[in-house]
C-alpha positions as CSV (number, residue, x, y, z in Angstrom):
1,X,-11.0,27.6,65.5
2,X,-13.6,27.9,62.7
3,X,-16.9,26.1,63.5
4,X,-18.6,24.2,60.5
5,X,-20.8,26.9,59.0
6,X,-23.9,24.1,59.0
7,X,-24.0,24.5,62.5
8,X,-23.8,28.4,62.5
9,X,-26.8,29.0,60.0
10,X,-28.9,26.0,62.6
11,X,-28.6,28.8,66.0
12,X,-25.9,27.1,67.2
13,X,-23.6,29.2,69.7
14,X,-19.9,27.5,70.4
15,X,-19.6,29.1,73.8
16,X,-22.6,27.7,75.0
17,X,-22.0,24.2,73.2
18,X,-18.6,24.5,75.3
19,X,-19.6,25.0,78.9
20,X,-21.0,22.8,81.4
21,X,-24.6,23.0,82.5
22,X,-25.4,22.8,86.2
23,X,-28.8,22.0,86.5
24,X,-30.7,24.4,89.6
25,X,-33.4,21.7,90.3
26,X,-33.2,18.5,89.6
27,X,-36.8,16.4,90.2
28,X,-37.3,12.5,89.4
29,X,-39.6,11.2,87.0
30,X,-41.3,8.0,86.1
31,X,-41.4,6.7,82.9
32,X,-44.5,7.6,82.6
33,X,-44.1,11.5,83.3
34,X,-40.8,11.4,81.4
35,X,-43.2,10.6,78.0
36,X,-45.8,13.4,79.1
37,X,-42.6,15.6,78.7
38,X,-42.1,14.5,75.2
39,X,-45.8,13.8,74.5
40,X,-48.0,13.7,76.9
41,X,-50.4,11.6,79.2
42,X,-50.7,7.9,77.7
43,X,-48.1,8.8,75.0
44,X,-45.8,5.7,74.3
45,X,-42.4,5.3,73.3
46,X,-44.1,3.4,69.7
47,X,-46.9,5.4,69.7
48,X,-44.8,9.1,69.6
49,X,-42.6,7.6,67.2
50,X,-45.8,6.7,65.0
51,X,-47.6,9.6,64.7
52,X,-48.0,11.3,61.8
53,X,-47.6,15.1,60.7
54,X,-49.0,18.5,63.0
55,X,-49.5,17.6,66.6
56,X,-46.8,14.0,66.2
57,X,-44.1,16.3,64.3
58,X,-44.5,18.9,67.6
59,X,-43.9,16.0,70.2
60,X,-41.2,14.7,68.9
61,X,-39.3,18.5,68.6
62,X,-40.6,18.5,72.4
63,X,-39.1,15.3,73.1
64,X,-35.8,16.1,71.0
65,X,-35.3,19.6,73.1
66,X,-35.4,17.7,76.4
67,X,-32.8,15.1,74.9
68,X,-30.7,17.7,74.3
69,X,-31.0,19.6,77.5
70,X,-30.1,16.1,78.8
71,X,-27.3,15.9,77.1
72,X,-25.9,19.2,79.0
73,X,-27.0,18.4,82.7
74,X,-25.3,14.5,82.1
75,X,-22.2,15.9,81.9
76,X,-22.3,17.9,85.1
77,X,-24.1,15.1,86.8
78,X,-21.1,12.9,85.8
79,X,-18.6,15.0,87.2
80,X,-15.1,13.1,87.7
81,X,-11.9,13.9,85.9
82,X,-11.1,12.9,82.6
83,X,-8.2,13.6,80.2
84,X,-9.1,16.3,78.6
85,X,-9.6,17.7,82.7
86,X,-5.8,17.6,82.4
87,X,-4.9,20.8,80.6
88,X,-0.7,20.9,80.0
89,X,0.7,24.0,81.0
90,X,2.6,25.0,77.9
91,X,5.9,27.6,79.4
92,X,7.7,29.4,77.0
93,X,10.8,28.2,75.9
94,X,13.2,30.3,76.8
95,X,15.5,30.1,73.6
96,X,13.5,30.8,69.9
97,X,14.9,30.8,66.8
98,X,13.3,31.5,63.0
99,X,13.9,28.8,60.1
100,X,15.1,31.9,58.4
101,X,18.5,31.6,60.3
102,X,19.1,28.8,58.6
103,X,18.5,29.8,54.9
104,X,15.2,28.9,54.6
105,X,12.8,30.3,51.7
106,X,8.9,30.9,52.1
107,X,8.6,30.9,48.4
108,X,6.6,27.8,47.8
109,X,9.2,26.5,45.2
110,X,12.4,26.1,47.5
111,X,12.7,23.0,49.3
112,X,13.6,23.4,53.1
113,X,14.7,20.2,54.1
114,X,17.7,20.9,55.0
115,X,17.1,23.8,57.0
116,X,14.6,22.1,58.7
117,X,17.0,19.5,59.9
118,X,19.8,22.0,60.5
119,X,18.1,24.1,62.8
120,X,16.3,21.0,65.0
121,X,19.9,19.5,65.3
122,X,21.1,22.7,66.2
123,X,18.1,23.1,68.7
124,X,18.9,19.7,70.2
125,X,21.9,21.8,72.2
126,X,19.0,23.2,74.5
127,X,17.4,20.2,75.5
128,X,18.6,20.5,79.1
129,X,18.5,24.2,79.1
130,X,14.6,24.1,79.2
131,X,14.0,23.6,75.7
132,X,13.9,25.7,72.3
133,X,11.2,27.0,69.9
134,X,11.5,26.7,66.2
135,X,9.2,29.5,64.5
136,X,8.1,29.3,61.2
137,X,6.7,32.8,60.2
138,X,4.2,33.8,57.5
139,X,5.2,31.9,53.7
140,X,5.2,28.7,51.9
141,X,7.5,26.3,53.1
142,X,8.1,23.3,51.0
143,X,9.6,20.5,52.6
144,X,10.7,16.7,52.6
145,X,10.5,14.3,55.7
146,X,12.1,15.8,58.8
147,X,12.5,14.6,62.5
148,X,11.8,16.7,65.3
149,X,14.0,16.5,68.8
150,X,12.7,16.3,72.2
151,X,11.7,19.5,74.2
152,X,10.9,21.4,71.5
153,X,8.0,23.9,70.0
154,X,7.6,24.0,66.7
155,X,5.4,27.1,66.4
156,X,3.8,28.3,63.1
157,X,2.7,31.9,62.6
158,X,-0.8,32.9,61.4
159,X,-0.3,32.4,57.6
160,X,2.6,30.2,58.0
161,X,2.4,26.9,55.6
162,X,4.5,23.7,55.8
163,X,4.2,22.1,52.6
164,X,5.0,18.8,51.7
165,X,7.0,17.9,49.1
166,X,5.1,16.2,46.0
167,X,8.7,14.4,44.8
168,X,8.4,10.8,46.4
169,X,11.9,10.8,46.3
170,X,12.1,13.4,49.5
171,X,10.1,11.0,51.5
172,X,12.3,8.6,53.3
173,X,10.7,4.4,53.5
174,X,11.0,3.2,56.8
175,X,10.6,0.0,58.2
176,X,6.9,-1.1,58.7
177,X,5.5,-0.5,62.5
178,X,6.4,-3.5,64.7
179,X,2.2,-3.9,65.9
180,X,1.4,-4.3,62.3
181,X,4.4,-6.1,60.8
182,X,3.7,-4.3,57.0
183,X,2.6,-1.6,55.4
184,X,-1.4,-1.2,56.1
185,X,-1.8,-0.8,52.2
186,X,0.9,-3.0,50.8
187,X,3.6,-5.2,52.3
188,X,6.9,-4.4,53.2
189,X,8.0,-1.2,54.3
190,X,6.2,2.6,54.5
191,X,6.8,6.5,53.1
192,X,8.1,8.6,56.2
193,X,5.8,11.0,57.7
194,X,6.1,14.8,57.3
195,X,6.8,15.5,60.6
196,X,8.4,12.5,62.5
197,X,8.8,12.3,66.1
198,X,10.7,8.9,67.4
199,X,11.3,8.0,71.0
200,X,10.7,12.0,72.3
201,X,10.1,13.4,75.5
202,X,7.6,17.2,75.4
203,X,7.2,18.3,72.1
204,X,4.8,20.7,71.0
205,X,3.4,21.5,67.8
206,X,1.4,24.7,67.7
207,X,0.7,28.2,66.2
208,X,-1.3,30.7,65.4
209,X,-3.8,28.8,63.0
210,X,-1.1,28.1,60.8
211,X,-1.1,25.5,57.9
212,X,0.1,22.1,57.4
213,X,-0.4,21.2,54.0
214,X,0.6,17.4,52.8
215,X,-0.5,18.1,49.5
216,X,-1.8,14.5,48.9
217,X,-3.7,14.5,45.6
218,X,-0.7,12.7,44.0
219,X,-0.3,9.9,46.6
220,X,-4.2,9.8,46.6
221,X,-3.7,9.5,42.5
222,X,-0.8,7.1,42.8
223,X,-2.7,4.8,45.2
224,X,-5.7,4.7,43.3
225,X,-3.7,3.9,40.0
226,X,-1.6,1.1,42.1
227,X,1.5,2.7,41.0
228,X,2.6,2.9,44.7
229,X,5.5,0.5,46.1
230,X,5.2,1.3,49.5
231,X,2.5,2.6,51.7
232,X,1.5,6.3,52.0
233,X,2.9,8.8,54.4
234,X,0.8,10.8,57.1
235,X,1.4,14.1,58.0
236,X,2.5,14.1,61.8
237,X,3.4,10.8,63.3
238,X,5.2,10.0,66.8
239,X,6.4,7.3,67.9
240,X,7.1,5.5,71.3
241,X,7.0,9.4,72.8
242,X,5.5,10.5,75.6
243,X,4.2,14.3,76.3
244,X,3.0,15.7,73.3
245,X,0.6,18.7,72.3
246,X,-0.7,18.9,68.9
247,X,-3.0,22.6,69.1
248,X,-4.0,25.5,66.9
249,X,-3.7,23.8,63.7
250,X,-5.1,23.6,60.3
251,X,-3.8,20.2,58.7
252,X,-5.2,20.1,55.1
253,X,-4.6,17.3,52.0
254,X,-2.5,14.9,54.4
255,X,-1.7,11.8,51.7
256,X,-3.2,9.2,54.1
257,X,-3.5,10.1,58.7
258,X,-3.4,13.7,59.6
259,X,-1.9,13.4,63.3
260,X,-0.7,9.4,64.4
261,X,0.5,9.1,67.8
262,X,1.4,5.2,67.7
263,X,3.2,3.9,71.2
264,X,2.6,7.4,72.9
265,X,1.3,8.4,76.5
266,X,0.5,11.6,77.5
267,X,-0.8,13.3,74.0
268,X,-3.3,16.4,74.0
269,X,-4.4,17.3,70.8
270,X,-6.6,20.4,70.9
271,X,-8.5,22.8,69.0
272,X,-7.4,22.0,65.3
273,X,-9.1,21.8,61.9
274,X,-8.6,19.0,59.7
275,X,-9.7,18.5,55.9
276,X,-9.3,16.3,52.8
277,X,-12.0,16.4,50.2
278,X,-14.7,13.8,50.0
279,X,-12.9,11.6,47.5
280,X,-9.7,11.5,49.3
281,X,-9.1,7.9,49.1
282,X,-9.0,6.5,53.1
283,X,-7.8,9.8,54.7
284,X,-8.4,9.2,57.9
285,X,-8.0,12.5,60.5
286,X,-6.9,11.8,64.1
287,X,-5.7,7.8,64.6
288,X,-4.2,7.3,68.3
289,X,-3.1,3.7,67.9
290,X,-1.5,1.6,70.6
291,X,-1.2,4.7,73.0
292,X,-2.5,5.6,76.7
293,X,-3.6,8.8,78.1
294,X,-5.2,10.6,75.2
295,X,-7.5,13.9,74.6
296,X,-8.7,15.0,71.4
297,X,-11.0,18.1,72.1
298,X,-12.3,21.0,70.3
299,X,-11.5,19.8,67.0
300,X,-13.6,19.8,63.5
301,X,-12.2,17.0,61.1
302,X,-13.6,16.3,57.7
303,X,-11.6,13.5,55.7
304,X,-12.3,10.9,52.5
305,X,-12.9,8.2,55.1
306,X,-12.7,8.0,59.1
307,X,-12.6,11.2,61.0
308,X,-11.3,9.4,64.1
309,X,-9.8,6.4,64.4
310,X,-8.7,4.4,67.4
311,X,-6.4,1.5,66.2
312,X,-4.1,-0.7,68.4
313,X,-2.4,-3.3,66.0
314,X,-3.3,-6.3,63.4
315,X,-3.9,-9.6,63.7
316,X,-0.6,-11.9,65.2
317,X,1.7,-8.8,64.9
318,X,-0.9,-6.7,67.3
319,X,-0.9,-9.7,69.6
320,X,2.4,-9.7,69.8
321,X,3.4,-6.5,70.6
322,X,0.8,-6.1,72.8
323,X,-0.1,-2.2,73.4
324,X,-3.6,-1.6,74.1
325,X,-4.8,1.7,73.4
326,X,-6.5,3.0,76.8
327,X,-7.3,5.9,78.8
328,X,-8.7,8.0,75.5
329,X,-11.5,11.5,76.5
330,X,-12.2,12.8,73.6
331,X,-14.4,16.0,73.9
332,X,-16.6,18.5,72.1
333,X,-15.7,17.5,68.0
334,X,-17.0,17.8,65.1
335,X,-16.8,15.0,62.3
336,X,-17.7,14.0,58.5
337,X,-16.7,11.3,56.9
338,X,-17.4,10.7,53.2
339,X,-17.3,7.2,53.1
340,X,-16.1,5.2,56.2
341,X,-17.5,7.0,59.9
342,X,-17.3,9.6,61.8
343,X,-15.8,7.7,65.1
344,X,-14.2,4.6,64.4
345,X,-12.8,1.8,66.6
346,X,-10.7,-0.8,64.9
347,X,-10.7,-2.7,62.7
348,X,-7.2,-3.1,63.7
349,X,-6.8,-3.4,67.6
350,X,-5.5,-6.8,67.9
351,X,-3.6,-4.8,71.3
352,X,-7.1,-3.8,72.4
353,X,-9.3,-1.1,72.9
354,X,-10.6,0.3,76.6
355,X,-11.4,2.8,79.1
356,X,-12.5,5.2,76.3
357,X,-15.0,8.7,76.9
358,X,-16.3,10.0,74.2
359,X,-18.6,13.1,74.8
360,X,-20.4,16.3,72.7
361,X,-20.0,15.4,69.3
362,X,-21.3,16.7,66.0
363,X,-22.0,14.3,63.1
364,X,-23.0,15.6,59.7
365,X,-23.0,14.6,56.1
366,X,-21.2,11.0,57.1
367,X,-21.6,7.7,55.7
368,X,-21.7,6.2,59.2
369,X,-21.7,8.3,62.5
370,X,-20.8,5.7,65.5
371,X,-18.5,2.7,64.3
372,X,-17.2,-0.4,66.2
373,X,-15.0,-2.8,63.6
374,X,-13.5,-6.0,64.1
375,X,-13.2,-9.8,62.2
376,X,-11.8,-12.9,63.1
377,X,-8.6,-13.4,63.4
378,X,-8.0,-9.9,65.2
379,X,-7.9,-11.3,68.8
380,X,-8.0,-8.4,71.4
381,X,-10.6,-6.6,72.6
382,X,-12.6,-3.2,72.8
383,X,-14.6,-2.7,76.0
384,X,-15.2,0.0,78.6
385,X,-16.5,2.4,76.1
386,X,-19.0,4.7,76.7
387,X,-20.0,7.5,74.1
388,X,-22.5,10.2,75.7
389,X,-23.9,13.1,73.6
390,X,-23.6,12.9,69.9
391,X,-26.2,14.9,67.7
392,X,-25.7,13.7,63.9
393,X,-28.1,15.3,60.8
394,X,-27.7,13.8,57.4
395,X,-25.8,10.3,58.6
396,X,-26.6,6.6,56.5
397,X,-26.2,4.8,59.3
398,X,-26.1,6.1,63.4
399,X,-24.4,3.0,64.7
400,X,-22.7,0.1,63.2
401,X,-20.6,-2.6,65.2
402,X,-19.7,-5.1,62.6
403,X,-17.7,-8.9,63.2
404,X,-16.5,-8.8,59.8
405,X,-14.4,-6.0,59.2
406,X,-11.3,-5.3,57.2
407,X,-8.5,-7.9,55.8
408,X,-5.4,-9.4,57.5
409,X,-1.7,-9.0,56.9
410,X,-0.9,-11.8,55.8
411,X,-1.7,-15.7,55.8
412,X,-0.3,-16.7,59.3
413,X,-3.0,-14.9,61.4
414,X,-5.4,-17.3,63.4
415,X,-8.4,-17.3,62.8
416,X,-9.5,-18.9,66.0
417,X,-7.8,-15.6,67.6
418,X,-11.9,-13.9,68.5
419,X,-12.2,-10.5,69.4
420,X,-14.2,-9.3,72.0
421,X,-16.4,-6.8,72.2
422,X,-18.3,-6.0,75.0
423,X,-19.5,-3.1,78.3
424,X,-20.2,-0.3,75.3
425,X,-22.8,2.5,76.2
426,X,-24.8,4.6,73.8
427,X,-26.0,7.2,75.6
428,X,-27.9,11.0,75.4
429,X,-27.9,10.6,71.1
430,X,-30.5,12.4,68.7
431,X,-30.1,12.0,64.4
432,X,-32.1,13.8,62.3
433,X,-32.6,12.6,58.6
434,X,-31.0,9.0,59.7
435,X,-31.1,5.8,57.3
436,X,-30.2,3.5,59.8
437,X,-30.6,3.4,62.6
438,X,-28.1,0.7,63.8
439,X,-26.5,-2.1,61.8
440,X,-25.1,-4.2,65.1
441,X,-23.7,-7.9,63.0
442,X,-21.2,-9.7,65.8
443,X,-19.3,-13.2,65.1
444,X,-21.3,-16.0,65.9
445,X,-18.4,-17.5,67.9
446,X,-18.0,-14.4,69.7
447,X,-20.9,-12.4,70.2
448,X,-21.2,-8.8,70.9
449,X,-22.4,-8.5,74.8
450,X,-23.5,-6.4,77.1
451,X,-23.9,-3.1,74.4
452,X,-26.6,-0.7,76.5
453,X,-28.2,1.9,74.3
454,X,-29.8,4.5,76.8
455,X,-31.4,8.3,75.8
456,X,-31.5,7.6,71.9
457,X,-34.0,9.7,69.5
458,X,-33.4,9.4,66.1
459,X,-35.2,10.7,62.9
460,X,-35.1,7.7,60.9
461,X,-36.1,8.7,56.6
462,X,-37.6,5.0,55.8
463,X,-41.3,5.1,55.3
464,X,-41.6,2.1,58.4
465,X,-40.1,2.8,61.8
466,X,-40.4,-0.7,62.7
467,X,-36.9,-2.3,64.0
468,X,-37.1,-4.6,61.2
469,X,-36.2,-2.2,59.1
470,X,-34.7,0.7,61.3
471,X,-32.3,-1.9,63.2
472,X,-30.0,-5.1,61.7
473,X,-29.2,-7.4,64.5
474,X,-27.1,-10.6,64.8
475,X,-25.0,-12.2,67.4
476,X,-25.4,-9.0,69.9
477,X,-27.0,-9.3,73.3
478,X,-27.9,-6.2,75.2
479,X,-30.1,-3.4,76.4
480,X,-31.8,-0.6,76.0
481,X,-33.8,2.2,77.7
482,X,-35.5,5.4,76.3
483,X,-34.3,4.4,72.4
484,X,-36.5,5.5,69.4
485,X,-37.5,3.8,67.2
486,X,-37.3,1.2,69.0
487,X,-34.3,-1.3,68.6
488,X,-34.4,-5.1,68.0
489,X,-35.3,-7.5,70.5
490,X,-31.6,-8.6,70.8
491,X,-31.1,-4.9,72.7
492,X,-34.2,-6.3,75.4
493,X,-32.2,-8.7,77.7
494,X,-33.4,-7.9,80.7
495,X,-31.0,-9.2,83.0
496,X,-28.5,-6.7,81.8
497,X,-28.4,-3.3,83.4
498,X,-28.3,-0.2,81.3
499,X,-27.0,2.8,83.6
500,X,-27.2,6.0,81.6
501,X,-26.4,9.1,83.5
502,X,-30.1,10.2,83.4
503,X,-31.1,7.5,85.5
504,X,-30.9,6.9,89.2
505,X,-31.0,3.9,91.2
506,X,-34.5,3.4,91.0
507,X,-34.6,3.4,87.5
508,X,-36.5,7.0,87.4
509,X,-35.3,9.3,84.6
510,X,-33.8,12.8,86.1
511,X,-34.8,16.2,84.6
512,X,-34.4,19.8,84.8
């Protein structure tokens, strides 16, 4: 894939980004001796973080190039399996055929629609014969809403682009998702994705860096002008399907998600590049919602509003249903987001949200890097998170976890249905040319709990680095170790115990 130029032109080499770091000798360090790394004797956390130009600008570079060696040995030190550990071994299917046998034209001006859904049905026939390929070589394929079958490849060459069709009219409504009981933008029902996958069992959609292109700017026009009836399409959307690879991929305009596996287990989604321009009115980039068993990995997103977005369900209808979204790695990405965050949880995840890994990420240029989003009325939960390595440069705000976050459905949610949020780590994080450094605001009924920031150095721009005006803190308990500048006194509990990677059991910090 192409890395973001930015991080080219900073030294930054992708194979060495990529690998694990065993460290050769590992030694234990007090606090104390930790701080003469980054500063030297007597040197304080505050005190670091206060000094001025010349010898204070040199520490803290010192102290940010041992965060980020840290960043590489915690990894290592960590050491069990994840998702993403769980590479699929994609075979070759031993049947292929070309949209061309079935009168397709890469002209950019015919539509394909038919010939998509002619040769999948036909395709269908090899389902029990191990499975069929349909390849989409170099041109411009215009197309309408089509359904894909189950062990299939759709495979698109190097200079191969799907194009979606700008005619509303070739975009099928559909019934609203049974989690969310509506549209997300307007009630009733919702524009068919692109690419549709419903109830199917190993399906692969790959290439040679070829294109899918939603051409969105008139849904993002229509939406913006209220002159939609329904809710916007996505590009790639399964549903209830289990076994899925999404790799080697550019996805560019989509109208609203890029790649939405809702009710899935079992997805990879690896080493694709996602972009819609800044003003791209909530175009959102990756979205597992309600799904289990997730990687997202080697991927660079850049979208109007969240680059990733974990979702499980809204308000009563998420209740309901019930299908938490669980089991997510997501490894080694690279995010902007114009105007919502980077990494997003919620707001809707009224199914819940745990036993998420988030590791080596890049944040630029974003709005907000690190986002947790709920409100009354949600219900559910997100727990069990832990997010380990991020490095953002030009971000508003690092970290946000918010109580008050997005609308409802409708009027029969409860409002005495309280989320929880709670066992988050922040761990092994630097920002340079930060706002804020955290905006943490829970729900008085519910607070936040047991949130441990561990390993954090950030560059804050506001002429005081005092928490009062670095941190915004309400109805959040938790913890904090190693954090610069220094957090609010909500993050000082000390009868909670921060664990951070970097630490061993007798609270001494570990180093090269």
């Amino acid at each position: 894939m192409d890395w973001p130029q930015e991080l080219l032109s900073r030294g930054f080499e992708p194979a060495i980004f990529g690998r694990r770091v065993k460290p050769l000798v590992m030694a234990k360090l007090s606090l104390d001796q930790f701080l003469g790394v980054c500063g030297g004797k007597g040197i304080s956390w505050r005190g670091l973080w206060r000094e001025g130009k010349g010898e204070g600008k040199k520490r803290r570079r010192h102290c940010f190039c041992f965060f980020r060696l840290s960043i590489a040995v915690e990894l290592d030190v960590r050491g069990s399996e994840r998702q993403c550990d769980y590479k699929p071994k994609l075979q070759p299917r031993p049947h292929s055929v070309s949209i061309l046998e079935f009168g397709a034209a890469g002209d950019g001006k015919t539509l394909n629609t038919i010939a998509f859904q002619n040769a999948i049905f036909y395709l269908k026939s090899f389902a029990d014969k191990g499975g069929a390929q349909l390849y989409v070589p170099p041109g411009k394929w215009l197309t309408g809403s089509f359904n894909l079958t189950s062990h299939l490849t759709l495979f698109l060459a190097r200079g191969a682009v799907i194009l979606g069709s700008q005619d509303m009219a070739h975009w099928e409504v559909v019934e609203p998702l049974p989690s969310y009981g509506r549209g997300l933008e307007l009630p009733g029902g919702r524009y068919r994705s692109l690419i549709n996958g419903y109830m199917l069992d190993d399906v692969v959609i790959t290439g040679d860096n070829g294109t899918i292109n939603g051409q969105g700017s008139v849904w993002w026009d229509w939406f913006i002008s209220h002159s939609l009836n329904y809710s916007r399409p996505h590009l790639v959307e399964f549903i209830s399907c289990k076994d899925i690879v999404v790799s080697n991929l550019t996805f560019l305009n989509a109208p609203a998600f890029n790649v939405h596996p809702v009710y899935c287990s079992n997805v990879q989604v690896q080493n694709i590049s996602v972009y819609a321009p800044p003003g791209s009115p909530y175009t959102v980039g990756i979205v597992p919602d309600s799904s289990v068993s997730v990687c997202i990995e080697n991927c660079s997103i850049s979208t109007g509003y969240d680059a990733i977005s974990l979702k499980s369900g809204w308000d009563e209808y998420g209740i309901a249903y019930g299908r938490p979204t669980e089991s997510v790695h997501i490894k080694q990405v690279y995010l902007q987001s114009s105007s919502g965050s980077a990494l997003a949880l919620g707001s809707e995840m009224s199914g819940g949200i745990s036993d998420v890994l988030i590791e080596l990420l890049y944040i630029y240029n974003s709005f907000c890097g690190i986002e947790f989003r709920t409100t009354k009325g949600r219900g559910g939960y997100i727990k069990g998170i832990v997010i380990s390595g991020a490095d953002m440069t030009n971000v508003h705000t690092a970290f946000a976890a918010t109580g008050q976050s997005g609308s409802h459905p409708d009027n029969n949610f409860d409002p005495n249905a309280l989320p929880i949020l709670q066992q988050i780590t922040l761990e092994n994080a630097i920002g340079t040319n930060i706002t804020l450094a955290g905006n943490f605001s829970g729900i008085q009924e519910s607070p936040f709990t047991s949130i441990c920031l561990s390993n954090i150095s950030l560059s804050v721009t506001s002429s005081s680095c005092s928490f009062s005006t670095s941190w915004v803190c309400s109805n959040v308990l938790g913890s904090s170790q190693l954090v610069l500048p220094e957090p609010c006194p909500e993050f000082s509990n000390s009868s909670l115990s921060c664990s951070p990677s970097l630490l061993d059991s007798d609270g001494q910090a570990v180093a090269l």
